[in-house]
C-alpha positions, 0 to 999 in steps of 0.5 A, spaced: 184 170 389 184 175 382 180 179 379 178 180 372 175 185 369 169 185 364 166 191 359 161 191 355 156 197 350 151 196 346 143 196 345 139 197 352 134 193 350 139 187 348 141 188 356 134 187 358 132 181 354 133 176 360 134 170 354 141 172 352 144 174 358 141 167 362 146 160 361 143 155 358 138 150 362 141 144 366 137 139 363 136 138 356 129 139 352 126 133 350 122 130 343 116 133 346 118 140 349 116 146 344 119 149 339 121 155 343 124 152 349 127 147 344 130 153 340 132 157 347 136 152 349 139 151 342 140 158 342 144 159 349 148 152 348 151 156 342 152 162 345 152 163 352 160 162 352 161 167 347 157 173 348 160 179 351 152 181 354 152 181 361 149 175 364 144 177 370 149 174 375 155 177 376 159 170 378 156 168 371 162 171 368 167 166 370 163 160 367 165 165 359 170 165 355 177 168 358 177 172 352 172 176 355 176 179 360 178 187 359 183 185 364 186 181 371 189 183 378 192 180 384 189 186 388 182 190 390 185 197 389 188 195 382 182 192 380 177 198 383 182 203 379 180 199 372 174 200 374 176 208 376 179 209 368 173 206 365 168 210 369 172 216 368 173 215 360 165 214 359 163 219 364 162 225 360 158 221 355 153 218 362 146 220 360 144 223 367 148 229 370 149 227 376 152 220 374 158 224 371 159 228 379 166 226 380 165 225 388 160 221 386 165 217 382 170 216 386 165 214 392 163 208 386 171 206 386 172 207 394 165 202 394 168 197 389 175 197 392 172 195 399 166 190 396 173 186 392 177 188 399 172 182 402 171 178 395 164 181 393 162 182 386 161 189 383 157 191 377 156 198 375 151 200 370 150 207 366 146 210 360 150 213 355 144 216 352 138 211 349 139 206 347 146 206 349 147 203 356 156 201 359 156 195 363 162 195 368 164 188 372 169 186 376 169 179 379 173 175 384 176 169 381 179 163 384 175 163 389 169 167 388 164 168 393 157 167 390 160 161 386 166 158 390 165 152 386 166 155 379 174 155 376 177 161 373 176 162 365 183 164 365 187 158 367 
């Protein structure tokens, strides 16, 4: 087992609209489906891959492309260590005061390092002031948990 990293900024209002951050249905709209569920599904075929948006579930990050990746490792503390730098980077631009207290940091770290230590997903999320919002993931990969069937995006 690996990990990989994912990073993404940008719009609030872009993270919440469910539509881009979905992956396309399994089935393929019919002649007769309405134009918007057409249109959706035309939609996330063509961008569903590419788009750094978060998808809703954390193990849908493997199914992206590996060029989304922010970085891999072979151990959970490296990996949760990844994920200290960046909250430490950002941490001075979080909208909430309380979000930016070192220990509760660190305990975030601590907390993602024993999540990956038994192969769960982690995603964390922070305002960076409206309509800024930081999304941070580290996926196991190869296999994962939640989707063991998936492969990894890397290889």
């Amino acid at each position: 087992m690996h990990f990989h990293g994912y990073l993404w900024v940008g719009d609030k209002a872009v993270f919440d609209k469910e539509s881009v951050r979905r992956p396309p249905p399994s089935v393929e709209p019919v002649a007769t489906s309405p134009p918007d569920v057409v249109e959706r599904y035309r939609e996330a075929v063509a961008e569903w891959r590419v788009t750094e948006v978060p998808p809703l579930e954390t193990a849908y990050w493997l199914v992206k492309s590996a060029g989304l990746i922010r970085g891999t490792w072979e151990h959970p503390k490296e990996a949760a260590g990844w994920l200290g730098e960046r909250l430490g980077e950002y941490a001075q631009r979080f909208a909430s005061d309380s979000d930016r207290e070192t220990p509760r940091l660190a305990q975030k770290v601590c907390n993602a390092a024993n999540t990956l230590g038994w192969g769960g997903d982690v995603a964390v999320g922070f305002y960076l002031g409206r309509p800024l919002f930081l999304s941070l993931a580290v996926v196991p990969c190869s296999p994962n948990r939640g989707a063991p069937g998936r492969g990894c995006p890397a290889g």
